[in-house]
N, C-alpha and C positions, 0 to 999 in steps of 0.2 A: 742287513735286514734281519736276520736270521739272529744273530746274537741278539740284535735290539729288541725282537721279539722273545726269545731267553731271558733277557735282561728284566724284559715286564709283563713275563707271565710267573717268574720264578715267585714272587715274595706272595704273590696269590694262592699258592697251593695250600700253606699254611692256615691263613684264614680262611679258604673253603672247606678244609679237615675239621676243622675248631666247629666252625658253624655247621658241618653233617653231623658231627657229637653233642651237640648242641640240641637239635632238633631229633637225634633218636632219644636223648637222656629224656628230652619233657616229652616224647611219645609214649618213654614206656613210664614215665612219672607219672601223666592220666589212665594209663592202663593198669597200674597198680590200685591207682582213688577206685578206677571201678569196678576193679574183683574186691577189693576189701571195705568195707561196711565203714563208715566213722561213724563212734559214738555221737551217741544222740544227746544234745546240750541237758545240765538239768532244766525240770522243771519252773526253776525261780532265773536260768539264761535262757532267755528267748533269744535265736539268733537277730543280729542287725538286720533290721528293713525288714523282719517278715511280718511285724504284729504292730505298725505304724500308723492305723486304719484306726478311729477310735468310731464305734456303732453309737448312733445315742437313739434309742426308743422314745417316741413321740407321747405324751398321755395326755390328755383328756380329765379336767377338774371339772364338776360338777356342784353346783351348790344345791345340797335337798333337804327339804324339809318332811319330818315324818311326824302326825299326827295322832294321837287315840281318836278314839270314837267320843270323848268328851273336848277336843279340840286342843289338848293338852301336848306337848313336844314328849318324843319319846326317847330316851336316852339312853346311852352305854351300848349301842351296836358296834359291832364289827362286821370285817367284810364278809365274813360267812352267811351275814344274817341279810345280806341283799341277793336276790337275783339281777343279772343288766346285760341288756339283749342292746345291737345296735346293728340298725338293718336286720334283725330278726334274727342274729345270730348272739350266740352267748361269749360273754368276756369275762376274763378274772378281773372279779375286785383287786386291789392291792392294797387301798388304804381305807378308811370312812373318820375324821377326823370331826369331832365337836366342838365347833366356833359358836360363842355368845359374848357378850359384853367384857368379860375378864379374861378374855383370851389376847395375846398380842399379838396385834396385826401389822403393824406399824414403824417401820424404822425412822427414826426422824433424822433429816439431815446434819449429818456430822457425826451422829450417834451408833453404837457400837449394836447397841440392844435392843428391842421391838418393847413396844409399848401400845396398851389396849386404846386403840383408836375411838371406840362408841361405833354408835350406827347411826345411820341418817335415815330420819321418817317424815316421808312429806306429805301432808293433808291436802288433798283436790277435792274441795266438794263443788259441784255441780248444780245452779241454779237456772232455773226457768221461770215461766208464768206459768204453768198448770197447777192448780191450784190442789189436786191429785197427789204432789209433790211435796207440799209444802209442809203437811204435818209430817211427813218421812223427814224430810231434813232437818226440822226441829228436835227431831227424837235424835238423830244421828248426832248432833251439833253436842246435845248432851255427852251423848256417850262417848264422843271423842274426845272430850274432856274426860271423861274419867280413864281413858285409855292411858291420856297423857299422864296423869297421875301416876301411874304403876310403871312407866317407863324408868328403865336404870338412868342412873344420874349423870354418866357418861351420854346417853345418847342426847343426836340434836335434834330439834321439830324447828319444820317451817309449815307456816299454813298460806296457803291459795287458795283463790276462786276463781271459779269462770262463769259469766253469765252469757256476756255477747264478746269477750274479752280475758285473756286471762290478768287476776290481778294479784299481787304479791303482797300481803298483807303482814307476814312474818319472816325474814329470814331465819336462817339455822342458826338455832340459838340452846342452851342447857337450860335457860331461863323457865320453869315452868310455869309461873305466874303468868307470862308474858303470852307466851304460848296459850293459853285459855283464853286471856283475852283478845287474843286475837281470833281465836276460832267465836268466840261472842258477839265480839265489837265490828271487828270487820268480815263477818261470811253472814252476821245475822241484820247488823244496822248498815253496813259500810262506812264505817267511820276509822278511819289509819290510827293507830297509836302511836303515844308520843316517842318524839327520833331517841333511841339509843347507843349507846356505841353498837360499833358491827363487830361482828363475831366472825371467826375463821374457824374454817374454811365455810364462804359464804355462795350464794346464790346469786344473787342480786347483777353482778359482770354480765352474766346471760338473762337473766330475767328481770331485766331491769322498763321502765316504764314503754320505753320506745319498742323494743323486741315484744313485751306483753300485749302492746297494742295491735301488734301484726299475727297475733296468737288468736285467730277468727272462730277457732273451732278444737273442741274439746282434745281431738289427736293433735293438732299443731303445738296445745298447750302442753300436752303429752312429750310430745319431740321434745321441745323446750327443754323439760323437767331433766329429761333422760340425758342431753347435751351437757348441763350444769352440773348434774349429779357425777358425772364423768368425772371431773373434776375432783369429787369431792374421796376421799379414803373410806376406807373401812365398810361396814355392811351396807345397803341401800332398798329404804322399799318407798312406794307409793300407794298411800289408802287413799282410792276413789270412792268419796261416796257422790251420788249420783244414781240418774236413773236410766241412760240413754247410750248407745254409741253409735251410728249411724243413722238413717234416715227412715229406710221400709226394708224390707225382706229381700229385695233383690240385691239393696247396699248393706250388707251384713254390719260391715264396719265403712267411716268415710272413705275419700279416697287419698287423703293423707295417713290415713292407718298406717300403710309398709313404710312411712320414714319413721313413724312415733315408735312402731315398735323394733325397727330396726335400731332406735337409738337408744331404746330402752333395753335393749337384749345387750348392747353394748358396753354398756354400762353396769349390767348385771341388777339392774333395778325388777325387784319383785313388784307386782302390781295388784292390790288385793281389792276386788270391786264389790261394795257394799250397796246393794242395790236399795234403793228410799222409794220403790214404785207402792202404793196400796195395791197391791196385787199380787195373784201365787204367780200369775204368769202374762205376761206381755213382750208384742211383738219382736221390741228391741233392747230385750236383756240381750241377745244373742250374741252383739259388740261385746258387750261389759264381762260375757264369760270365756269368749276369745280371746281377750285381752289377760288378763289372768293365768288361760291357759297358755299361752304363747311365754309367759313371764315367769312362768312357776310361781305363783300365786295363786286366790280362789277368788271364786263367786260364791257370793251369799247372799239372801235375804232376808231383808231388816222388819217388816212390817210385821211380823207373829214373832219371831224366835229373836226376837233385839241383843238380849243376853248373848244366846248361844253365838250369834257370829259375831259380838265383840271380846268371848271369850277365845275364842279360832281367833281372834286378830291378836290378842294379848299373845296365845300360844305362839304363833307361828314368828311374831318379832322376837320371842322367847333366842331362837339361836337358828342354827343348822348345823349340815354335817356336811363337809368337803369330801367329794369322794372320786377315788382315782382308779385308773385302769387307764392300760395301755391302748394305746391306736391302732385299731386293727387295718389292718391294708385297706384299701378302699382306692375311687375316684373322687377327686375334688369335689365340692357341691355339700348339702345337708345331708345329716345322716341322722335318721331317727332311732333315738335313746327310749325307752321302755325300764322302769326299777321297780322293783315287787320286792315285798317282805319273805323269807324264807318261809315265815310263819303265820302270815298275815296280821290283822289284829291290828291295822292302822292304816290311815292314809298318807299317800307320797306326794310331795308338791315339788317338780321339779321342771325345766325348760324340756319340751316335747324335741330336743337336741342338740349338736353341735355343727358348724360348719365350716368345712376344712378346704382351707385358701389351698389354690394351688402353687 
């Protein structure tokens, strides 16, 4: 018993020697690491795994438009030259970029390089029986003809109406002949003009005869516009002329208003309301200058100063400026945006904010 246990304890001793020198060598091997300092990696060696994390800052584009006081777009700012508060606190500009018709927006599929897309301007004029109305929209009918005229040759025009229905009288076409007559033929006689080829990218898929007839009310037709225009590339506004947007003073706007303009906020569609009332002031401008101001567009009034606000309409399709800043922390939900001139000396048309999905 006694040898046998000799026999198999003996070849053990060896390998428990090995392995106690073993475990002192890497005892004092980490007590060396920790009295002596190891060089610190360059600059251009980040150790492995410690810088794996990539941070990406969140921003916030904004499309604005800045005005003179003759309704004219004002150019060549930087971000110095804005203030922009959100939630009533102040944020760094970083960028203010000038977007108009010769600007490239556009990659086309398959294509390497951007190409200037045009803008999309859509005419809603607004008919009723008040007879109040009538010479306003006659005046307006002209002038949006002459609007058309001065539009870059890139952009497209579609014209609509709505009387008890919206109706589609133009798609988006470059066509400016076509375009006049339609704001003539079908918003002043209702009479369709002759079928042409259709133009891309078009309207007509969402606003086509069946979906317009379910369009009962000036904000449904609104929705509509904003749904299609989604669709469409490049810049987007809507000239409302018209006199009305809701019913009396306690319905500001319909109660379809929160889809039309939730779908026009979506879409980034400017809504510019030209109001055709004989009157400095009436009960239910109030719609027509919410709308506007929810859209970063304007309200104005046609019956005295006709010029001045289709001069403001000329300016404001003129361009804009994309302007950027980062995301300040916050909770989900809207957050109100405020932009002021450093120096004053013009006015700003832009969406009263952003809202940040959670």
């Amino acid at each position: 018993m006694i040898r046998d246990a000799g026999t198999a304890i003996a070849p053990r001793r060896p390998r428990a020697l090995a392995a106690a020198l073993w475990v002192l060598s890497l005892a004092a091997a980490r007590l060396w690491a920790d009295e002596t300092p190891s060089p610190s990696p360059p600059p251009s060696e980040a150790p492995a795994g410690r810088f794996d994390e990539k941070v990406t800052v969140e921003r916030v584009l904004m499309e604005v438009r800045v005005l003179d006081r003759q309704g004219q777009p004002i150019r060549g700012l930087a971000p110095e030259d804005l203030h922009v508060t959100v939630d009533g606190r102040g944020v760094e500009v970083e960028s203010v970029e000038w977007i108009d018709v010769t600007t490239p927006t556009v990659v086309p599929e398959g294509a390497t390089q951007p190409i200037a897309a045009g803008r999309s301007v859509v005419f809603l004029f607004q008919k009723d029986l008040q007879s109040s109305h009538n010479a306003g929209l006659l005046r307006m009918v002209r002038r949006s003809r002459d609007v058309v005229d001065t539009l870059p040759a890139l952009d497209r025009v579609a014209v609509v109406s709505f009387d008890t229905h919206l109706r589609l009288w133009l798609d988006l076409t470059t066509n400016r002949q076509r375009a006049k007559e339609a704001i003539e033929r079908g918003v002043v006689m209702n009479r369709p003009l002759a079928e042409a080829a259709e133009e891309a990218p078009a309207l007509g898929p969402l606003l086509g005869p069946e979906a317009a007839r379910r369009a009962t009310s000036v904000e449904k037709a609104m929705r509509l516009i904003g749904e299609a225009l989604a669709r469409v590339p490049g810049e987007r506004s809507l000239v409302l002329v018209g006199s009305h947007l809701g019913r009396d003073l306690r319905n500001i706007v319909g109660e379809d208003y929160e889809a039309a303009q939730s779908a026009l906020s979506r879409a980034r569609v400017a809504v510019y309301s030209l109001d055709i009332t004989e009157a400095d002031h009436h009960t239910l401008e109030l719609g027509m200058q919410q709308v506007a101001s929810d859209t970063g567009g304007f309200y104005a009034r046609t019956h005295e100063f006709t010029a001045q606000a289709t001069d403001r309409l000329r300016g404001a399709l003129e361009g804009h400026y994309l302007v950027s800043f980062a995301k300040p922390p916050g909770s989900p939900g809207f957050h109100e945006v405020e932009l002021r001139l450093a120096r004053g000396g013009g006015t700003i048309l832009a969406r009263p904010g952003y809202r940040d999905s959670p």
